[in-house]
N, C-alpha and C positions, 0 to 999 in steps of 0.2 A: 301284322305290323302297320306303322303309319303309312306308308305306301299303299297297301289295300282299300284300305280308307279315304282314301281320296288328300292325306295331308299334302301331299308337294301342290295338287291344285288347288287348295284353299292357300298354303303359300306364297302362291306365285300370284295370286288376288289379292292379298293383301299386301304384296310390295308393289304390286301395280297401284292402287287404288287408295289405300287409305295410311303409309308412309308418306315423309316428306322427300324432297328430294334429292335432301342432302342424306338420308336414311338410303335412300335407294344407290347412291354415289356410293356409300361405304359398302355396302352390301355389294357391288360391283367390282370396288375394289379388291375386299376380302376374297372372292371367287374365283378372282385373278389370280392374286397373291397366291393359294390355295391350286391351282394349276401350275401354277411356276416353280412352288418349292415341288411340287410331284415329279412333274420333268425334269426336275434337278437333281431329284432323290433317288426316282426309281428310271427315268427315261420312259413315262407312260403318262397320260394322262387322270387326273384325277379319276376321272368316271372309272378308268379300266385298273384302277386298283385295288383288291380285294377289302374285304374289314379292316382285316389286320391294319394293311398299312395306311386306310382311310384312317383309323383311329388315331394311329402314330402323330398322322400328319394336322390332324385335328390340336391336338394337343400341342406339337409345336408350334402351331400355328398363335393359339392361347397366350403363349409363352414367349413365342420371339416377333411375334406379329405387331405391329405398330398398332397406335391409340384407332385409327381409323377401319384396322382390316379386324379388330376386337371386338367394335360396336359394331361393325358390319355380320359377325360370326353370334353373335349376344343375341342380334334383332334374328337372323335365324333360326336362332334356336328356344328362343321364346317362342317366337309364332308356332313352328314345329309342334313343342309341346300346347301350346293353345288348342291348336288342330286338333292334336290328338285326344286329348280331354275334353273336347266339345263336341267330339265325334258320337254318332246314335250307339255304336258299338260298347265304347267308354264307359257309357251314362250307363247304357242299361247292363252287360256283361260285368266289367271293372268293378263299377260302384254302383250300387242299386241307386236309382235317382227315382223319386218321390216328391211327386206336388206338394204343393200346396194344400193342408196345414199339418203337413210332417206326421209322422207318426209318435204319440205321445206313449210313452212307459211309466205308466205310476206306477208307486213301488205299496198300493194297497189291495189286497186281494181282493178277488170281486167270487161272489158265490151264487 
């Protein structure tokens, strides 16, 4: 998974680094937000809840979460998948990734 891969630290570099800091404010925010409804919901913190109800709360979060904790949840989760698709794993596992000048299929037989 993107864990493996090094995604949360390519993450946490590009909210450091090349965000603004009003991107970084929301992303702050939503994290928060995301911790609050947890201990509201389940009495644990985000971190210590399994899938399941990370998902759940993911999703509410989508849904009843203000314009600010959305863009903060949006920019993580673009990057996330950034990571993970620009990952050496990605390229060459996932999807065969091929230089430059591509592999050409003409559709005339060669003898």
């Amino acid at each position: 998974g993107a864990v493996s891969l090094g995604v949360p630290e390519y993450v946490k570099i590009m909210l450091k680094d090349c965000v603004t800091k009003d991107q970084q404010s929301a992303v702050e925010t939503a994290l928060k937000y995301l911790e609050n409804q947890s201990i509201a919901a389940s009495g644990v913190s985000f971190a210590a809840c399994n899938a399941e109800q990370r998902t759940v709360l993911l999703k509410n979060a989508f849904i009843q979460g203000g314009n600010i904790e959305k863009d903060g949840l949006k920019l993580i989760k673009s990057l996330t998948i950034k990571g993970y698709q620009t990952s050496s794993h990605f390229m060459k596992q996932i999807i065969p990734y091929e230089m430059a000048p591509n592999r050409y299929n003409g559709c005339a037989t060669v003898n």
